[in-house]
DRENDO-1510 file (C-alpha; in Angstrom, 1 decimal, always signed):
<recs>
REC; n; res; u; v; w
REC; 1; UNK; -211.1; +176.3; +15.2 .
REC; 2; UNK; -207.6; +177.3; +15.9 .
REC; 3; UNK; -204.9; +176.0; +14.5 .
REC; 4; UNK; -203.1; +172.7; +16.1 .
REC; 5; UNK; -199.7; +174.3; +15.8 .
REC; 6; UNK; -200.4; +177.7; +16.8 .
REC; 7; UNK; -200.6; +179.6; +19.8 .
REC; 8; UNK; -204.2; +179.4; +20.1 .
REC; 9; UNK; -207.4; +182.0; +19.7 .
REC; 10; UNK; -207.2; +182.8; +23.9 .
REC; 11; UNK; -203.7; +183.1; +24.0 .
REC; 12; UNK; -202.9; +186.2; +23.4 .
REC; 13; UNK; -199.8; +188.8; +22.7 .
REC; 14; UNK; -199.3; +188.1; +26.3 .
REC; 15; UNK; -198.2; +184.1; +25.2 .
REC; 16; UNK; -196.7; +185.3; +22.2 .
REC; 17; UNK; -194.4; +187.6; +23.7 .
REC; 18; UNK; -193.9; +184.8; +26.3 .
REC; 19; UNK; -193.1; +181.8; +23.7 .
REC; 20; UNK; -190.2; +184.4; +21.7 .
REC; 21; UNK; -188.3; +185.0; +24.9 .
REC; 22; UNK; -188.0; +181.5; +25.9 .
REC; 23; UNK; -185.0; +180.9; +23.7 .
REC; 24; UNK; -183.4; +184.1; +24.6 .
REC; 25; UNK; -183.9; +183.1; +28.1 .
REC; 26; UNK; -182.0; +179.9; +27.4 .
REC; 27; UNK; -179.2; +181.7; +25.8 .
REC; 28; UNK; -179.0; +184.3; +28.5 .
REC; 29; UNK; -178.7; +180.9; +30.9 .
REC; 30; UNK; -175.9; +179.4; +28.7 .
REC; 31; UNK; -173.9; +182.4; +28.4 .
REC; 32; UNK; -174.1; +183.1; +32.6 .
REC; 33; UNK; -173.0; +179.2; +33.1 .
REC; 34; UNK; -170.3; +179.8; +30.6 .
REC; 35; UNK; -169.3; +183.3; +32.9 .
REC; 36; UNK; -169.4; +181.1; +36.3 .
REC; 37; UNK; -167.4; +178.3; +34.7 .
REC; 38; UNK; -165.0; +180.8; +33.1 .
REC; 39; UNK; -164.7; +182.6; +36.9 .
REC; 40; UNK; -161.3; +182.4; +38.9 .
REC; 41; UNK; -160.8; +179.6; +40.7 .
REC; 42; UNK; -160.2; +179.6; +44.3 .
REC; 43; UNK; -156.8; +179.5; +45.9 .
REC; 44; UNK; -155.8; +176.1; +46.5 .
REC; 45; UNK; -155.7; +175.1; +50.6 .
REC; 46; UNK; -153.0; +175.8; +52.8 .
REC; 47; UNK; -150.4; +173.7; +53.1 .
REC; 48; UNK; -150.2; +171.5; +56.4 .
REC; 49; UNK; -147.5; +172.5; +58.6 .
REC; 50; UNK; -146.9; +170.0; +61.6 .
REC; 51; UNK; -146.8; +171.8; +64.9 .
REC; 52; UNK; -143.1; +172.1; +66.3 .
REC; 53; UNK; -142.5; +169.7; +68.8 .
REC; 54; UNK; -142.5; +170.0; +72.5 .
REC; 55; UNK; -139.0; +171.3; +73.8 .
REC; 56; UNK; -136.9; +168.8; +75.4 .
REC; 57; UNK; -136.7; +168.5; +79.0 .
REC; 58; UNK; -133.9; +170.3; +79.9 .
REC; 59; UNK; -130.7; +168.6; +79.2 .
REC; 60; UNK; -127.1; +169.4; +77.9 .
REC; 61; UNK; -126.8; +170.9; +74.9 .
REC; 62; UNK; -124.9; +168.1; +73.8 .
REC; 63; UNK; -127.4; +166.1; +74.2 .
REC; 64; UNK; -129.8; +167.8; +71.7 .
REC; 65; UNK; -130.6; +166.2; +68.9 .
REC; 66; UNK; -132.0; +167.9; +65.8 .
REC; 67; UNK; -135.3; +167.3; +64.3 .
REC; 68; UNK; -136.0; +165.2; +61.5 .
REC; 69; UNK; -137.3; +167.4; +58.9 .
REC; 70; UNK; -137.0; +165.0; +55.6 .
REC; 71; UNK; -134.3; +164.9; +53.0 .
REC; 72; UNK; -134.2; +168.3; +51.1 .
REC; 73; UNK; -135.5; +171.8; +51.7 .
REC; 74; UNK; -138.5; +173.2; +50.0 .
REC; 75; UNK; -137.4; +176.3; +47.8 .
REC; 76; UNK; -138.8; +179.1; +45.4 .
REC; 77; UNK; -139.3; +177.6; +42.0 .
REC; 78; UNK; -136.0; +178.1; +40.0 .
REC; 79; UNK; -138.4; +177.8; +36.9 .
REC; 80; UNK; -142.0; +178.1; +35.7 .
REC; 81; UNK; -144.2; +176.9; +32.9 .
REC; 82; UNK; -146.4; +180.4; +32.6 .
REC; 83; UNK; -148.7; +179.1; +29.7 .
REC; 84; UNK; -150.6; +178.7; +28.0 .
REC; 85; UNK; -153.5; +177.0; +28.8 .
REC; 86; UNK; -154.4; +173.9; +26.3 .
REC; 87; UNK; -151.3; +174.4; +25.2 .
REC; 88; UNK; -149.6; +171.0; +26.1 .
REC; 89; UNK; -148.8; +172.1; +29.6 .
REC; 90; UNK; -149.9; +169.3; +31.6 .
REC; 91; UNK; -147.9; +167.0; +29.2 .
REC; 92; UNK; -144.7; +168.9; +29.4 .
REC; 93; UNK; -144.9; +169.1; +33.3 .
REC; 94; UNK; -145.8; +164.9; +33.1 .
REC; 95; UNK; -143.0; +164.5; +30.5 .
REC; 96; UNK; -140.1; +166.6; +32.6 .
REC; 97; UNK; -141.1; +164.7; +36.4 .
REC; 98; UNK; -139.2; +161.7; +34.9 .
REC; 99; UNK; -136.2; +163.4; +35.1 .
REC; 100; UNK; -134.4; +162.7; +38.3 .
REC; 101; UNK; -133.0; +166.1; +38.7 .
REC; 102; UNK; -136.8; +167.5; +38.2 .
REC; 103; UNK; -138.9; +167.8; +41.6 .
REC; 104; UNK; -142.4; +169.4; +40.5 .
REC; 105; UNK; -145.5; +170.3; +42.2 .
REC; 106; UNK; -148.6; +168.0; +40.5 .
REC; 107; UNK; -151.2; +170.8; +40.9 .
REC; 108; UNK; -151.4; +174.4; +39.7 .
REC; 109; UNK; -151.2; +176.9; +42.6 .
REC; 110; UNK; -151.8; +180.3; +41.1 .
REC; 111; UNK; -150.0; +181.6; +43.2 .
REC; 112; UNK; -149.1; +185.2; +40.8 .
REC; 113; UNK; -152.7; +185.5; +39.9 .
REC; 114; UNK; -155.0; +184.2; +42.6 .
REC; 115; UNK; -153.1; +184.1; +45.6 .
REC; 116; UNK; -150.4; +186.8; +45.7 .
REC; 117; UNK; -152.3; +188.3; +49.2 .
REC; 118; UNK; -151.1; +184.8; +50.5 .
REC; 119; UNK; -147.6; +185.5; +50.8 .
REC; 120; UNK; -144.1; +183.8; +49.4 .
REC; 121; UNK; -143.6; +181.9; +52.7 .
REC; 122; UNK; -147.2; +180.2; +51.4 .
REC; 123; UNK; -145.9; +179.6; +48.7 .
REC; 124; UNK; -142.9; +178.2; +49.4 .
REC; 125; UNK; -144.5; +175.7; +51.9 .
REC; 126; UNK; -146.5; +174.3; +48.7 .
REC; 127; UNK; -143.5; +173.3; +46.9 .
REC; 128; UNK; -141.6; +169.8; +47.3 .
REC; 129; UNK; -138.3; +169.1; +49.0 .
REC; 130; UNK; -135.1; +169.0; +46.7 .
REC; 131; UNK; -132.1; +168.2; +47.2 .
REC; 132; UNK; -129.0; +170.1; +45.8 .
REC; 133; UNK; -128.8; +170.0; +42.1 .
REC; 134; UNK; -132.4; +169.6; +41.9 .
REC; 135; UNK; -134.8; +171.9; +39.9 .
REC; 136; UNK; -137.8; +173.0; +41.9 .
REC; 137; UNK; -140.9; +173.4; +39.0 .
REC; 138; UNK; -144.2; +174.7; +39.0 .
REC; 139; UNK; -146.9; +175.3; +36.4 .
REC; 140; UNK; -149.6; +178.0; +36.2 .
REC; 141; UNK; -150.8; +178.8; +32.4 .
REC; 142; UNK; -152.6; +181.5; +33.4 .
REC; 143; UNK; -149.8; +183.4; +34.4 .
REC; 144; UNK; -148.7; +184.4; +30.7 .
REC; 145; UNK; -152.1; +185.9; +30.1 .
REC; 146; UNK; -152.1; +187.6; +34.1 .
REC; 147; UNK; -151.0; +191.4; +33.8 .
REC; 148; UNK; -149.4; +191.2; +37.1 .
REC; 149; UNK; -147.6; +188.3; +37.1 .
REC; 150; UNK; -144.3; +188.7; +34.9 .
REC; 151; UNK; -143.6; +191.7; +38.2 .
REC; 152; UNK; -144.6; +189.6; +40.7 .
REC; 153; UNK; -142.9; +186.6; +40.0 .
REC; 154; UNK; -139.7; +189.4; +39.0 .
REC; 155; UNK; -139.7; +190.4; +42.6 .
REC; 156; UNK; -139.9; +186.7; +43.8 .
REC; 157; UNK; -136.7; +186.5; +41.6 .
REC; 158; UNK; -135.3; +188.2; +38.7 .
REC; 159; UNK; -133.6; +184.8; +37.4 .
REC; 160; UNK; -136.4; +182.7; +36.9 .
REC; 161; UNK; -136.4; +181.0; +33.8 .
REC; 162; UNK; -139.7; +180.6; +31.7 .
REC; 163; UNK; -141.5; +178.0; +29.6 .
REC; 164; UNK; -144.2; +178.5; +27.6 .
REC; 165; UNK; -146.0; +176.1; +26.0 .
REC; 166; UNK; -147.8; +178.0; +21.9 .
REC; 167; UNK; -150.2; +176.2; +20.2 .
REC; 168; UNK; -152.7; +177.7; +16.7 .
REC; 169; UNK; -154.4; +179.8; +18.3 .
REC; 170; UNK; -157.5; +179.0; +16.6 .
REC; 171; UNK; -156.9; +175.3; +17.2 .
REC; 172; UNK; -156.0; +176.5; +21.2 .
REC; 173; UNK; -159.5; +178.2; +21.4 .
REC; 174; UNK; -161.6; +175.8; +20.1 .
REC; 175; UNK; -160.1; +172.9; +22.2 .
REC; 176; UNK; -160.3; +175.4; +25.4 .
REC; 177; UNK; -164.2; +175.8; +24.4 .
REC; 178; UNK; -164.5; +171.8; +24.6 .
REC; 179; UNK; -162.9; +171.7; +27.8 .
REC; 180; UNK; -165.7; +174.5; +29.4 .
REC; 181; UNK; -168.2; +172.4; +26.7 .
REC; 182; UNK; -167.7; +169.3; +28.8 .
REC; 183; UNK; -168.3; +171.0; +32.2 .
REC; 184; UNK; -171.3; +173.3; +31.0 .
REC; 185; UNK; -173.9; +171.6; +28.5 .
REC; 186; UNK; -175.1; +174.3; +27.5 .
REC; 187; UNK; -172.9; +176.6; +26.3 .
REC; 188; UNK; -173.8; +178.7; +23.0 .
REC; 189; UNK; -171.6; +177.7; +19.6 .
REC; 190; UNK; -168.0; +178.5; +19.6 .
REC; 191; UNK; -168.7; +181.5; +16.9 .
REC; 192; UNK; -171.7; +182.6; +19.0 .
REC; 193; UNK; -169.2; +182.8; +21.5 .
REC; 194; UNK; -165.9; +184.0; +18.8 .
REC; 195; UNK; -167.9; +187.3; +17.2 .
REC; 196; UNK; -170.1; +189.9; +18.0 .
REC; 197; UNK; -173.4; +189.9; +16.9 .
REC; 198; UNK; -173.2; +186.8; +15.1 .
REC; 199; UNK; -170.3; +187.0; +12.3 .
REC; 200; UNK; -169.3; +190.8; +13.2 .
REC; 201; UNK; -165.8; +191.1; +14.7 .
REC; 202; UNK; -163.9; +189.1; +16.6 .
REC; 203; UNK; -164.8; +189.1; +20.4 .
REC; 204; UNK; -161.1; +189.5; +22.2 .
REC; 205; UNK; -163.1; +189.8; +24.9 .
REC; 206; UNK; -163.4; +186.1; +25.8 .
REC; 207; UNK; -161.0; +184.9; +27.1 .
REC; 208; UNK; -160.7; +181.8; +24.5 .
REC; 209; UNK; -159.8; +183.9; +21.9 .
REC; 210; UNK; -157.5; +186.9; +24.1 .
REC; 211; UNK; -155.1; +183.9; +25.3 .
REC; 212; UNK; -153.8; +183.7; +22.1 .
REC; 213; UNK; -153.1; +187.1; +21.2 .
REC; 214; UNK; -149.4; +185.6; +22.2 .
REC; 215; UNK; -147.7; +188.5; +21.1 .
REC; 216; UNK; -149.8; +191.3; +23.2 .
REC; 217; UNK; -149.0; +189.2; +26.5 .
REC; 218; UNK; -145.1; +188.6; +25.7 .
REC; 219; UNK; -144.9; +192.2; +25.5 .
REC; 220; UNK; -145.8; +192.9; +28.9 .
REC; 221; UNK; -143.7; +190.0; +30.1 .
REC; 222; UNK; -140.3; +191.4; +28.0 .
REC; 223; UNK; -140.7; +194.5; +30.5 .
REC; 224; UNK; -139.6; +192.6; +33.5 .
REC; 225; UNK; -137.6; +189.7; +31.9 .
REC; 226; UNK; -135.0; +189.8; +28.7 .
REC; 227; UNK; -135.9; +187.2; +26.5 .
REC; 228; UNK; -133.4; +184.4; +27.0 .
REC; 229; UNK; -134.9; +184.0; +30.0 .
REC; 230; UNK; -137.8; +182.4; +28.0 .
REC; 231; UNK; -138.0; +179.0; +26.3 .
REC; 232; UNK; -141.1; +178.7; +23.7 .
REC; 233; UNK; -142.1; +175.2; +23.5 .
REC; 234; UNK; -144.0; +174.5; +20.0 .
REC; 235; UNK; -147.1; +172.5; +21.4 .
REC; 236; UNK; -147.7; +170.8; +17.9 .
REC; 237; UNK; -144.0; +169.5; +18.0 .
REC; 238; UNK; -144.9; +168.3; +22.0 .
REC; 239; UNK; -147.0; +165.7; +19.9 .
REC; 240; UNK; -145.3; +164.9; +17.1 .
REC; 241; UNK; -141.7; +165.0; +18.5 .
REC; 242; UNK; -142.5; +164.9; +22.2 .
REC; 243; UNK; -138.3; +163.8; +23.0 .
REC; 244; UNK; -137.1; +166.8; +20.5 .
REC; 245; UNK; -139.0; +168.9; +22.6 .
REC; 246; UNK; -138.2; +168.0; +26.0 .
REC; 247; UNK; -134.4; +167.6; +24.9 .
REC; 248; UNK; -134.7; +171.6; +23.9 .
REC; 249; UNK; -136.2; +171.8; +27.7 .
REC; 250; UNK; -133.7; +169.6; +29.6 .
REC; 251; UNK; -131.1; +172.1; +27.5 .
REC; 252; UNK; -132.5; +175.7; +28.6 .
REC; 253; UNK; -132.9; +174.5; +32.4 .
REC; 254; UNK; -129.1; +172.9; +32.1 .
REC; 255; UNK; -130.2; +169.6; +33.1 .
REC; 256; UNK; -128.6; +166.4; +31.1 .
REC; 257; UNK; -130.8; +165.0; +28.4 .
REC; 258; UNK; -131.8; +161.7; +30.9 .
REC; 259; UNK; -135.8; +161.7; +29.0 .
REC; 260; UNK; -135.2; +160.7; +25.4 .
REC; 261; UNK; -137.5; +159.1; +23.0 .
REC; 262; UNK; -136.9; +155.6; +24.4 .
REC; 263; UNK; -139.6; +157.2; +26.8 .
REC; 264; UNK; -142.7; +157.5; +24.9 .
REC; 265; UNK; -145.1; +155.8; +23.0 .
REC; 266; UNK; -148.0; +157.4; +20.5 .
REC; 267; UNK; -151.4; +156.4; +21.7 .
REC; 268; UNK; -153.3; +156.7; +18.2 .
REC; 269; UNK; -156.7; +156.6; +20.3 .
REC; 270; UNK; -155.9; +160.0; +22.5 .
REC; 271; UNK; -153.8; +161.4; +19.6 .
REC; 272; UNK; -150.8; +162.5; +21.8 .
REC; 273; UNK; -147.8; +160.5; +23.2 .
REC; 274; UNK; -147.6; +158.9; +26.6 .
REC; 275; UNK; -145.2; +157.2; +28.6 .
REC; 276; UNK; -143.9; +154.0; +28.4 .
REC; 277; UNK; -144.3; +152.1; +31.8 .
REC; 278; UNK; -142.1; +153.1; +34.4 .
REC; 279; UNK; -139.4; +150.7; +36.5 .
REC; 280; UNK; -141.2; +148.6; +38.4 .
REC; 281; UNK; -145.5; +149.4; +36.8 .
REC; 282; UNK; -147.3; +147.5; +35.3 .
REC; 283; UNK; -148.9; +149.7; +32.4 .
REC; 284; UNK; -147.9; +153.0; +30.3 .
REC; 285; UNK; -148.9; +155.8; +31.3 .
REC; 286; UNK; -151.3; +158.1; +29.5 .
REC; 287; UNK; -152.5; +161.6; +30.6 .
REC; 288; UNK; -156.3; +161.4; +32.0 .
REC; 289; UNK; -159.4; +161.1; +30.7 .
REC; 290; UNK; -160.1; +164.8; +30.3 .
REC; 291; UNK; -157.1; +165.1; +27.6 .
REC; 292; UNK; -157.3; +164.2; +23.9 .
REC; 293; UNK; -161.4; +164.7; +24.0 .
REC; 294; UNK; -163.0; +165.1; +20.3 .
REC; 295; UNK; -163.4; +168.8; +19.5 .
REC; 296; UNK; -166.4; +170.1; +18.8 .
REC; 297; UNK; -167.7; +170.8; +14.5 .
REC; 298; UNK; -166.9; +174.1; +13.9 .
REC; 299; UNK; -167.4; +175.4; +10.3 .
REC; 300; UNK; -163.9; +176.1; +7.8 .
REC; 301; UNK; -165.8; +179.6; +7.0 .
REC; 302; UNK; -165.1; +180.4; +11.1 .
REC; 303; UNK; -162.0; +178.9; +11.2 .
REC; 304; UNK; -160.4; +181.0; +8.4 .
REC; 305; UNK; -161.8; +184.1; +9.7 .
REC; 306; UNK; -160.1; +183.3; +12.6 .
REC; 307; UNK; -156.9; +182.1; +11.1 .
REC; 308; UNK; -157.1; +185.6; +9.1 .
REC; 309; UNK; -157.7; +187.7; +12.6 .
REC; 310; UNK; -154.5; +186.1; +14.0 .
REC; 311; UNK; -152.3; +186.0; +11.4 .
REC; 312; UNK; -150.6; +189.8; +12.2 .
REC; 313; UNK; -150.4; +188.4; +15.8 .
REC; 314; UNK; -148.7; +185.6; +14.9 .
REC; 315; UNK; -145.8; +187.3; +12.8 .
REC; 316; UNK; -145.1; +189.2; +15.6 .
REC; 317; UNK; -145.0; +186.5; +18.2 .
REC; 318; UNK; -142.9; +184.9; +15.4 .
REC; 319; UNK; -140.4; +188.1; +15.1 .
REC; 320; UNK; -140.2; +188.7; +19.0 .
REC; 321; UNK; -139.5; +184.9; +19.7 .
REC; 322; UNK; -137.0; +184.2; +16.6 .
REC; 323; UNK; -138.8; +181.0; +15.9 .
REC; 324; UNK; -141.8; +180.4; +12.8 .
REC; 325; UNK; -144.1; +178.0; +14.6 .
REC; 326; UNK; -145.7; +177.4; +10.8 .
REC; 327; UNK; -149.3; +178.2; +11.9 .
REC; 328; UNK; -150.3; +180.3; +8.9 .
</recs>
């Protein structure tokens, strides 16, 4: 009588073979969700331009009357956050619209990595009206990691000042895995994902762990742009001294110091700051749902082989930059 928990006397190599592959198969399924998820996005739509009104019947030119095109003129971005991605970007670009002299656009456009073939008169129309005095802002982390952009965005203009928002790398990568966790089930383990062939090297091919090979992708950035043209925003320092911060911000884009710490509030729930209630809400406001999320367990043996494979990076992002963000 065969046994109960066996494959049975009729079944076969044929079965056998059959029951090993099944959880390759469904790590073969994980790692091709992780790919699509992982896959460029798509540009964002065109901006809506109103058709031009009907010319006037003909009268004298002195009778003409301009038309009403808002307050403002949309312009090129006089500054960028370029990265990086879990970085604290979204809070930065949240924390600097209170500033009165800050007009931003809410979503990312990619323009410099996605949608260069668009054209800057695209991307122009994308940005919000300012006034004079005003700073137009954008924010695209994938831009620090994007080979092309630092030329790109030179040729747009060579004065544009840059923000870029460091974090630990290893801490960077693993929350950047829980944000493609949450979307994709399942994903294989973050070291599955962080080495080859189990605990060999270190994969620099995904892209979790490559963003924060900070140094390699300010190099290619210094060939277009000197650095004072660069502000490096410590994202651990976003959290615990989220008005020091911004102050240093508000300084490199020669703006007064108008958001101070009278503005924020530490939500010990999410683990970040948020915003105390504006003029004229009712509640503060905290970033969404999707930020603050628990990090997945991952082992101290992974982490300090991955604190160890950074380290060399990090001095020289820390030499290049002139500032010790403390991470080893």
């Amino acid at each position: 009588m065969a046994d109960s928990g066996g494959l049975g006397a009729g079944a076969g190599p044929g079965a056998a073979q059959r029951a090993l592959r099944a959880p390759l198969t469904l790590l073969a399924l994980g790692l091709v969700a992780y790919c699509l998820c992982a896959l460029p996005g798509r540009c964002p739509p065109v901006a809506r331009v109103p058709a031009p009104a009907p010319a006037p019947t003909q009268l004298p030119s002195a009778h003409r009357l301009p038309l009403a095109s808002g307050p403002g003129r949309r312009r090129f971005p006089q500054a960028l956050i370029v990265g990086v991605k879990k970085g604290g970007t979204r809070a930065l670009l949240e924390f600097l619209r209170l500033h009165p002299d800050v007009r931003a656009l809410g979503s990312e456009p990619h323009f410099f990595d996605r949608c260069y073939e668009r054209g800057l008169a695209w991307y122009r129309s994308l940005m919000p009206r300012t006034l004079d005095g005003q700073i137009t802002l954008e924010k695209t982390p994938s831009y620090f990691v994007t080979r092309e952009a630092p030329h790109r965005i030179h040729s747009m203009s060579p004065d544009t000042k840059l923000i870029v928002v460091v974090r630990n790398p290893v801490t960077r990568a693993i929350s950047d895995y829980a944000q493609t966790l949450s979307k994709t089930p399942g994903l294989p383990s973050f070291h599955t994902l962080a080495f080859r062939h189990g605990l060999g090297p270190v994969d620099t091919a995904w892209s979790a762990v490559r963003i924060g090979l900070y140094a390699q992708h300010l190099d290619n950035w210094l060939h277009y742009f000197p650095l004072s043209h660069f502000l490096f925003v410590s994202g651990e320092r976003l959290v615990s001294d989220p008005a020091g911060e911004v102050g240093r911000v508000q300084d490199f884009l020669g703006l007064r110091r108008v958001v101070t710490d009278k503005h924020f509030y530490f939500n010990a729930t999410k683990g970040f700051p948020c915003l105390k209630k504006a003029q004229g809400s009712s509640r503060p406001r905290c970033l969404g749902k999707s930020k603050g999320r628990p990090h997945p367990r991952v082992s101290q043996a992974v982490v300090q082989r991955l604190q160890d494979f950074y380290r060399p990076f990090n001095r020289k992002f820390y030499q290049m930059t002139g500032q010790d963000f403390g991470w080893d």
